[in-house]
C-alpha positions as CSV (number, residue, x, y, z in Angstrom):
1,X,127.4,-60.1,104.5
2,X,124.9,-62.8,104.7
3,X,126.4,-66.1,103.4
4,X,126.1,-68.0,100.1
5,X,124.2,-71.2,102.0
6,X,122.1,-69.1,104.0
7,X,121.4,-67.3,100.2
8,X,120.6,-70.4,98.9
9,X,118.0,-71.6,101.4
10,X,115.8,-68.0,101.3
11,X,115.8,-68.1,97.7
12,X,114.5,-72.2,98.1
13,X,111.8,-70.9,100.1
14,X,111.0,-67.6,98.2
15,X,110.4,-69.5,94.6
16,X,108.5,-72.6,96.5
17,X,106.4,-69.7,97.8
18,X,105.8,-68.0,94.6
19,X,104.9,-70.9,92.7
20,X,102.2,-71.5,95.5
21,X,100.7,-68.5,96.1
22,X,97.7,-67.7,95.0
23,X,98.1,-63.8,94.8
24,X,95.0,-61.3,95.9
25,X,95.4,-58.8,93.1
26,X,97.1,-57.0,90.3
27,X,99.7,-55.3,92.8
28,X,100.9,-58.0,95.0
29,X,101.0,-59.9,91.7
30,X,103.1,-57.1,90.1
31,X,104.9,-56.7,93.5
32,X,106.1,-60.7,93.6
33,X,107.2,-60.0,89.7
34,X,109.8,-57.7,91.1
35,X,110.5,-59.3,93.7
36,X,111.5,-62.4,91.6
37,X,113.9,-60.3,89.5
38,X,115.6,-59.3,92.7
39,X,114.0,-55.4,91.8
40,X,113.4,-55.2,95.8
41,X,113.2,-51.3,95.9
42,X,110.2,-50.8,93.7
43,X,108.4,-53.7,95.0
44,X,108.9,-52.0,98.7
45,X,107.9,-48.6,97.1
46,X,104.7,-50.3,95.9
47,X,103.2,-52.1,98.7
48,X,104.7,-49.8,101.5
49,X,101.7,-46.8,100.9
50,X,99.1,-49.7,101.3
51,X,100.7,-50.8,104.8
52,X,97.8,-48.7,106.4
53,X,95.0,-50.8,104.9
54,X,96.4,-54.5,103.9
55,X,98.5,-55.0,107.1
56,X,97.2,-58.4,108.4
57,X,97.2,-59.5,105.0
58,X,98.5,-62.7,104.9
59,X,100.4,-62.4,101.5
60,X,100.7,-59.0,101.4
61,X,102.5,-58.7,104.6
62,X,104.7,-61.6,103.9
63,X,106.1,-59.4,100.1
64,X,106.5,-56.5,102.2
65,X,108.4,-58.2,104.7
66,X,110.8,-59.9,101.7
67,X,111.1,-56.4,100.1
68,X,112.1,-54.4,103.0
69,X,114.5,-56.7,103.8
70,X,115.9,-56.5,101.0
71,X,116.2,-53.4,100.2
72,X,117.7,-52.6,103.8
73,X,114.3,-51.5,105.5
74,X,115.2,-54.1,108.0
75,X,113.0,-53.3,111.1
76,X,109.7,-52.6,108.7
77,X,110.3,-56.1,107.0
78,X,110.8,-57.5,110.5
79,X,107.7,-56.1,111.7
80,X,105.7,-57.3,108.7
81,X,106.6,-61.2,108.7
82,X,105.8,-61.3,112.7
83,X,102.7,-60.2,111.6
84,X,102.6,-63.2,108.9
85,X,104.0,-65.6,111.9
86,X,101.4,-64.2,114.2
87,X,98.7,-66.0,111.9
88,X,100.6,-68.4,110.3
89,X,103.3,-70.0,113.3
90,X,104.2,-72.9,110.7
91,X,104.9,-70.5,107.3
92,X,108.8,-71.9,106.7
93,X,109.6,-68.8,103.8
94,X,108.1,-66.2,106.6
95,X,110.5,-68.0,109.3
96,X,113.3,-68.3,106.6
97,X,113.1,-64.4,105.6
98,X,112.6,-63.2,109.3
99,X,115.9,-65.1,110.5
100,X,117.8,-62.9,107.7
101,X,116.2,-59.8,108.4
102,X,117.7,-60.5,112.2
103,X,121.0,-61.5,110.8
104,X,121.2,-58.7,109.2
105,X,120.0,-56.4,111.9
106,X,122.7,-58.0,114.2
107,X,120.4,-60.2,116.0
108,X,122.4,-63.3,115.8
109,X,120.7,-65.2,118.6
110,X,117.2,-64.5,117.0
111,X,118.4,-65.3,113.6
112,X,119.4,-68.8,115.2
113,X,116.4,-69.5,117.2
114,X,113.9,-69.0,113.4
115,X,116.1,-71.6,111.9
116,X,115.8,-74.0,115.0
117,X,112.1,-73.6,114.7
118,X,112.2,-74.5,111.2
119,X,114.1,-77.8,112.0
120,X,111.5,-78.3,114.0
121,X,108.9,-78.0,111.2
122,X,110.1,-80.0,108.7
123,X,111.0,-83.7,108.4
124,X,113.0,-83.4,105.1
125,X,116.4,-84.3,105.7
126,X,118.2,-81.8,102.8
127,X,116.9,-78.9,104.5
128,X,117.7,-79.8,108.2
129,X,120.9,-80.2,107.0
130,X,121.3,-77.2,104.9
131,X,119.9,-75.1,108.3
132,X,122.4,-76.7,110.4
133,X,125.2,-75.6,108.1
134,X,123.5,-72.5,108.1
135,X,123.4,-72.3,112.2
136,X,126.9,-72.8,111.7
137,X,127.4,-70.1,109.3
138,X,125.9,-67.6,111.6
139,X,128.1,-68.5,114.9
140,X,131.5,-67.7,112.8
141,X,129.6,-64.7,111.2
142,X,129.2,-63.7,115.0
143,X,132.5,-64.7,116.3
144,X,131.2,-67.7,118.2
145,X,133.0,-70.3,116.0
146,X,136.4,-70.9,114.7
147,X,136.7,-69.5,111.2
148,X,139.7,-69.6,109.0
149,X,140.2,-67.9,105.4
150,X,142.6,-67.8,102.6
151,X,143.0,-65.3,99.8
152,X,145.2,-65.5,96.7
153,X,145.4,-62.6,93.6
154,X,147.5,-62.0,90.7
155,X,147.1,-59.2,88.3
156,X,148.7,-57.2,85.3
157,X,149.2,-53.5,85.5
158,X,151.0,-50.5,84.2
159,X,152.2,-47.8,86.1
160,X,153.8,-44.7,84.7
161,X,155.9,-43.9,87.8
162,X,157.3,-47.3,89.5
163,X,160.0,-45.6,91.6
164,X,158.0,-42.4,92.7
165,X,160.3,-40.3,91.5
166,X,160.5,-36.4,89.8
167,X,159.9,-36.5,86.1
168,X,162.5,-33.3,86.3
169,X,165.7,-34.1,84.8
170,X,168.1,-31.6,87.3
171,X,167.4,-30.0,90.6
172,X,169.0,-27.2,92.5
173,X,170.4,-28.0,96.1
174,X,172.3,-24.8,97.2
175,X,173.3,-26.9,100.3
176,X,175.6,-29.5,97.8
177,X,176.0,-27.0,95.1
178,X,175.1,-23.6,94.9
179,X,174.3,-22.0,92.1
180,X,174.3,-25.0,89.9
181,X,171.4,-27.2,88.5
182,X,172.4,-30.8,89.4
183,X,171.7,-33.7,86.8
184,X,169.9,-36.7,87.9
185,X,170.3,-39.9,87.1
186,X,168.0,-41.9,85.5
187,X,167.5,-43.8,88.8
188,X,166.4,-40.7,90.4
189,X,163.9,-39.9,87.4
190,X,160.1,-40.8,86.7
191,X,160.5,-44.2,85.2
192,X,157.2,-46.1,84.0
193,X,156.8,-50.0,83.4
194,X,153.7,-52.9,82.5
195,X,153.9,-55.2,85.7
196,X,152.8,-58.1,86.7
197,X,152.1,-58.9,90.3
198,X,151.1,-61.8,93.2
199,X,149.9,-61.9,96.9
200,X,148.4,-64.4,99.0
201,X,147.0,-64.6,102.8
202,X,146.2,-66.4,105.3
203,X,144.1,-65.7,108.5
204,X,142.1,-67.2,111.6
205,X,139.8,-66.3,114.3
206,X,138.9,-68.0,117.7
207,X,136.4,-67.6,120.3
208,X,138.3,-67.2,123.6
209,X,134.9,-66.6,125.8
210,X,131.7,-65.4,124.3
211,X,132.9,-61.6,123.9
212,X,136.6,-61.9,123.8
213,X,138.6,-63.6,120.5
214,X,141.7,-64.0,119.2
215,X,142.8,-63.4,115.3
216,X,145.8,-63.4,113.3
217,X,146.9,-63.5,109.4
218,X,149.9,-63.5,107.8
219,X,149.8,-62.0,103.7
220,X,152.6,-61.0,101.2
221,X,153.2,-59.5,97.8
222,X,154.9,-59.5,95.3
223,X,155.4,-57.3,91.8
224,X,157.6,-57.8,88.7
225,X,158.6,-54.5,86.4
226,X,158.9,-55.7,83.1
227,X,161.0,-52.8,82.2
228,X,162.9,-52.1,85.2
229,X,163.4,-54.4,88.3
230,X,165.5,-52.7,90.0
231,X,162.3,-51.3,91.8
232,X,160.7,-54.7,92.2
233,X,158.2,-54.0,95.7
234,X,157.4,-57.1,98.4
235,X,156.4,-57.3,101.3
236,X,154.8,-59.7,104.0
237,X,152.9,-58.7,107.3
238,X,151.9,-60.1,110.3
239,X,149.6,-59.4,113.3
240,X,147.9,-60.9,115.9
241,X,145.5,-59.3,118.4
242,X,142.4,-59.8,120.6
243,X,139.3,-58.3,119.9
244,X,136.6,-57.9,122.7
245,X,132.9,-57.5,121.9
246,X,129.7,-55.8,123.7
247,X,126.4,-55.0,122.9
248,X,127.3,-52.4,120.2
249,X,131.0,-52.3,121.1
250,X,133.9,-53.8,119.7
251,X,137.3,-52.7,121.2
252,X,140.6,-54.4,119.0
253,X,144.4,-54.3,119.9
254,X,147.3,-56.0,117.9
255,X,150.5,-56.5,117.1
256,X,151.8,-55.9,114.1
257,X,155.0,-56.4,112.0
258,X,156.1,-55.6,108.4
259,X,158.9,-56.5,106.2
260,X,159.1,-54.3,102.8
261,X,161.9,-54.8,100.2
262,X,162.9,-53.7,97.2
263,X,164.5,-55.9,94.3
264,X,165.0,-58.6,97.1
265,X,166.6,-56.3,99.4
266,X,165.2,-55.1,102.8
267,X,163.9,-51.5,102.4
268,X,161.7,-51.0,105.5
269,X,160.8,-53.1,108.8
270,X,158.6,-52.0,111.4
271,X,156.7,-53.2,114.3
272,X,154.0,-51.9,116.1
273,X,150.4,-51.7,118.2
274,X,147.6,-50.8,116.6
275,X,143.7,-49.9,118.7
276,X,140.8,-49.5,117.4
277,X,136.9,-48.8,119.3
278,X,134.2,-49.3,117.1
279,X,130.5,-48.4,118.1
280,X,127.6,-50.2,116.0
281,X,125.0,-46.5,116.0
282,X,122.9,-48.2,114.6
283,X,122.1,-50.2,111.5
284,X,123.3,-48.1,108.9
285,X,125.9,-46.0,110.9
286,X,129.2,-47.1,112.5
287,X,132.4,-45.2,114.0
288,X,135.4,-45.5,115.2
289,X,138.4,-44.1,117.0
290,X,141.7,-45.4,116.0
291,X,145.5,-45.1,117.4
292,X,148.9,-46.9,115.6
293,X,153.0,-46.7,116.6
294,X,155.3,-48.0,115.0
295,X,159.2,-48.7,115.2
296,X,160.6,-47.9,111.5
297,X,164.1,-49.2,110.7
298,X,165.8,-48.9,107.4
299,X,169.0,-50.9,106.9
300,X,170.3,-49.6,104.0
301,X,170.4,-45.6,105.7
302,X,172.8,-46.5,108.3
303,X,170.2,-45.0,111.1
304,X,169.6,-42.1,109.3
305,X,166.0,-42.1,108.4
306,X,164.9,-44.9,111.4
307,X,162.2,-43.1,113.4
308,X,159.2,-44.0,115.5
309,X,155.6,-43.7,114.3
310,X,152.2,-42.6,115.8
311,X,149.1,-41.6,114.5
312,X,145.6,-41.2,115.5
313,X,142.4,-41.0,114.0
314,X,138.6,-40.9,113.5
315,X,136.2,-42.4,111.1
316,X,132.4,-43.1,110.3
317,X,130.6,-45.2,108.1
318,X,127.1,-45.1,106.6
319,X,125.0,-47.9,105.0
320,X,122.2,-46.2,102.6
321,X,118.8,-47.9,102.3
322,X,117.7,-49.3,98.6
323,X,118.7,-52.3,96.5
324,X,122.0,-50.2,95.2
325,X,123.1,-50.8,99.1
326,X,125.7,-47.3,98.9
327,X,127.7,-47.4,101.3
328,X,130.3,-44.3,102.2
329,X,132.9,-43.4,104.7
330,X,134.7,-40.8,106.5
331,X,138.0,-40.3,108.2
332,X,140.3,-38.1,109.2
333,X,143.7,-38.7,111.4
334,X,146.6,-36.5,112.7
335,X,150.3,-38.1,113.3
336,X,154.0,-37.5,113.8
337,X,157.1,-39.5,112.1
338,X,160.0,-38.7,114.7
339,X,163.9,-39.8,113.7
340,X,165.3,-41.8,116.5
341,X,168.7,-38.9,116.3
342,X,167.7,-35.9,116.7
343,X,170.8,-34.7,113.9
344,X,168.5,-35.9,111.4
345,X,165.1,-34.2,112.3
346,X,164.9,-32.4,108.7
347,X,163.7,-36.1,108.4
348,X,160.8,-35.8,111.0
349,X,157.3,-34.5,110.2
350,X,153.7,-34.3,111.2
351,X,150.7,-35.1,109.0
352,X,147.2,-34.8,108.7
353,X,144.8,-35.6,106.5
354,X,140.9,-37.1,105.0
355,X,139.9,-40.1,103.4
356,X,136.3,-40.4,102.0
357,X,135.3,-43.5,99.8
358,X,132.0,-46.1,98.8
359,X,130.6,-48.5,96.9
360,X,127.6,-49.0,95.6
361,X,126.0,-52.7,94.1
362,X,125.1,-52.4,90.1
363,X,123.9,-55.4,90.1
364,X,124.1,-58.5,92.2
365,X,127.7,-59.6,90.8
366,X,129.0,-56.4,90.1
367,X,130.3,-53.4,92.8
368,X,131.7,-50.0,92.2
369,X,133.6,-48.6,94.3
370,X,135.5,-44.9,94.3
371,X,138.0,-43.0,97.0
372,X,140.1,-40.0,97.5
373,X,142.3,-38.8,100.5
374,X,144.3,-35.8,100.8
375,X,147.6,-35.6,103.3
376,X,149.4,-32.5,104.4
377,X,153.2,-33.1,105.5
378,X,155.2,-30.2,107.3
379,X,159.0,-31.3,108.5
380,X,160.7,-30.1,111.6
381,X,163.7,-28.5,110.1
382,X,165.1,-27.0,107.5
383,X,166.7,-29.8,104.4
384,X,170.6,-29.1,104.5
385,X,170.8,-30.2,101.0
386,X,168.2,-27.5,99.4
387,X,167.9,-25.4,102.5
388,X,164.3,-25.3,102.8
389,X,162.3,-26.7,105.8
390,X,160.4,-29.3,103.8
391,X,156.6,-29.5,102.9
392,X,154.2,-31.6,101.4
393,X,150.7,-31.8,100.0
394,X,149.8,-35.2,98.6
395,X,146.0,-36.3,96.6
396,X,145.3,-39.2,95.8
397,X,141.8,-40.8,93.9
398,X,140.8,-44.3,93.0
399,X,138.4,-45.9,91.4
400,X,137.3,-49.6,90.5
401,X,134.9,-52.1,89.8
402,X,134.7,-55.7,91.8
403,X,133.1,-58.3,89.5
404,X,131.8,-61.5,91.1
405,X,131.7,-64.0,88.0
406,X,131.0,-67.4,90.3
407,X,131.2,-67.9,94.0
408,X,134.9,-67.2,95.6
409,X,136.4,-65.0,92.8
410,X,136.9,-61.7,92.1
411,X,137.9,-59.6,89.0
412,X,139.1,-55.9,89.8
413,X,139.8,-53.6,87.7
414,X,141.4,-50.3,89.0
415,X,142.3,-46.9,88.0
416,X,144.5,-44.8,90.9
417,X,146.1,-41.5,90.3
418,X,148.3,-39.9,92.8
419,X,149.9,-36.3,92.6
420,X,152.2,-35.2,95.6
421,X,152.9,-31.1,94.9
422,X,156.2,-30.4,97.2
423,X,157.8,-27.2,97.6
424,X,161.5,-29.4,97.4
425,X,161.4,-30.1,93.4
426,X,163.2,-33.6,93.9
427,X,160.1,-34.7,95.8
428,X,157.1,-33.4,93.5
429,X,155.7,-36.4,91.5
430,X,152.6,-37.5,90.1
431,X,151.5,-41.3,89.5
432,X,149.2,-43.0,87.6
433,X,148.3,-46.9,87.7
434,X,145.6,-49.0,85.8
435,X,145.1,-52.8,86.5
436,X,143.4,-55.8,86.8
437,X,143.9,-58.3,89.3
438,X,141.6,-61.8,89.7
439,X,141.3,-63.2,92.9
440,X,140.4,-66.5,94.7
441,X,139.1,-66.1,98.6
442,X,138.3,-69.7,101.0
443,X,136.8,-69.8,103.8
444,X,136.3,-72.8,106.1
């Protein structure tokens, strides 16, 4: 994402040039209206059938460059302001657009070299330094600088099923009881509360060498049942890796380490490695291939359900073109949970399963954004307690809003439903959650 500086210093340029311009005709006139109301799609569809006969156009090349741009026809607005730049070496809103058409098309060194020829351009002292802040901006963008961020969020929720549990009041377990429908407790029932909850989170990122960096964060969370907290979740995590960059490459490995409790007691700890390749297609389409283990220990089971961890996946993204900027994605992945004694395998599974999600920009403050996955869970052995070998089908949908009121915060407001059918009764649940969190992010 192109930063809020950098923003700032295209739209400087873009309403100095409007004011100035003395505009050809009706459509360019019509076509800078647009543009000024950030309605960058219909000002590209309107000047980009008269490319043929206007290109070398001065102004008209200069409005198709800023309307490709941006909306995301980033090599045709490129090729429209070198036109401008061809005729016109000295025309600081052409040079201001054309480095952000680069940045955007992941031509970082380009993008720098436009805004050193504009320092060399301009003797005003507020714009050299708002460039140089700018120059700045773009070497942590591109990993070439130090860059450190900070996150904190608090929201109020309800959720009608805090301790993911069967809204069934008895179950049958022929393996404990046969014949007899077993009562359980309330504990072990559906159970719905308002909450209220916290996190915050640190991170960093350091050049090593000009491909090769080093990251790490640290984040935790907190939630409050106002009915019930007895199933109070928190958890921190922690991981620090390397990540190595070339050309359209980017390879990752890190460690990472998780703490999760419940009411202030240790639930869940695990450590692991987690690799990830990532291949830049081009500039609307990304994958990746990913692999994760993990140790899982869980104190309060006496070993029972401790087990080691490893999945693998795949996933693609695509940017659309247009002002809306859609994005959507694609995964799918394949693993196995193993129990560290074999006595307990009834424990182990495999899974597999899909995620598929987007977003797409409403306006230029608010995001919607919607996703779904769906998991398939089939266990080794058969349960001893209901003496069935287990299985598992679980869906799950989200879907939200992001609003950006002023720089640095967030308000989210979610919906999120999950339904996990099971052919065990005690593990067949359904959950539904609405909030609204606000959040505050830094960056230095």
């Amino acid at each position: 994402m192109f930063t809020q500086r950098l923003q700032t210093l295209i739209l400087t340029f873009l309403l100095a040039t409007f004011s100035l311009m003395a505009l050809a005709d009706e459509k360019l006139d019509q076509a800078a209206q647009l543009i000024k109301q950030k309605n960058f799609k219909p000002a590209y569809e309107l000047l980009e059938p008269l490319e043929s006969e206007r290109a070398g156009e001065i102004d008209y090349d200069y409005l198709l460059g800023v309307a490709a741009i941006e909306s995301g026809q980033v090599s045709r607005g490129v090729f429209a302001l070198e036109r401008v730049l061809a005729q016109q070496p000295n025309h600081l809103s052409a040079r201001a657009m054309i480095a952000k058409g680069y940045f955007r098309g992941g031509e970082a060194e380009n993008a720098r070299a436009e805004f050193q020829n504009i320092l060399g351009q301009s003797d005003d002292p507020q714009l050299k330094k708002l460039i140089e802040d700018n120059m700045s901006a773009v070497d942590k963008a591109t990993g070439q600088a130090t860059t450190f961020a900070a996150f904190i969020d608090g929201g109020w929720g309800f959720d009608s099923n805090i301790n993911s549990a069967t809204s069934n009041s008895t179950v049958v377990a022929p393996g404990i009881a046969p014949g007899l429908n077993l009562t359980l407790a309330s504990a072990s029932r559906e159970q719905s509360s308002k909450y209220l909850s916290l996190a915050a989170g640190a991170s960093f990122r350091t050049p090593l060498s000009k491909n090769l960096s080093l990251f790490g964060s640290v984040q935790g969370s907190t939630r409050t049942n106002w009915n019930e907290n007895m199933f109070d979740p928190s958890f921190v995590d922690f991981s620090l890796g390397l990540n190595y960059k070339r050309f359209i490459d980017s390879f990752t490995i890190a460690l990472q380490r998780n703490n999760y409790d419940i009411d202030g007691n240790r639930f869940r700890k695990s450590h692991g490695v987690a690799a990830q390749w990532q291949r830049q297609l081009d500039d609307q389409n990304q994958v990746s291939l990913f692999l994760q283990t993990a140790d899982l220990n869980y104190p309060q089971s006496g070993g029972v359900r401790d087990a080691q961890r490893n999945v693998g996946g795949v996933a693609w993204g695509h940017a659309f073109s247009g002002d809306k900027a859609p994005v959507v994605y694609l995964s799918g992945y394949y693993g196995q949970e193993d129990t560290d004694k074999s006595r307990f395998d009834f424990l182990s599974n495999e899974f597999y399963g899909a995620r598929i999600g987007g977003q797409m920009v409403l306006n230029y403050k608010l995001v919607a954004f919607a996703n779904t996955s769906y998991e398939v869970r089939e266990y080794d052995k058969q349960d001893p307690a209901f003496l069935k070998t287990r299985e598992d089908d679980q869906f799950d949908f989200s879907v939200g809003m992001r609003y950006l009121p002023i720089a640095g915060w967030t308000i989210r407001p979610q919906l999120s439903y999950l339904k996990n059918d099971s052919n065990i009764s005690l593990f067949d649940f359904d959950r539904t959650v609405l909030s609204v969190n606000f959040r505050k992010d830094f960056d230095w």
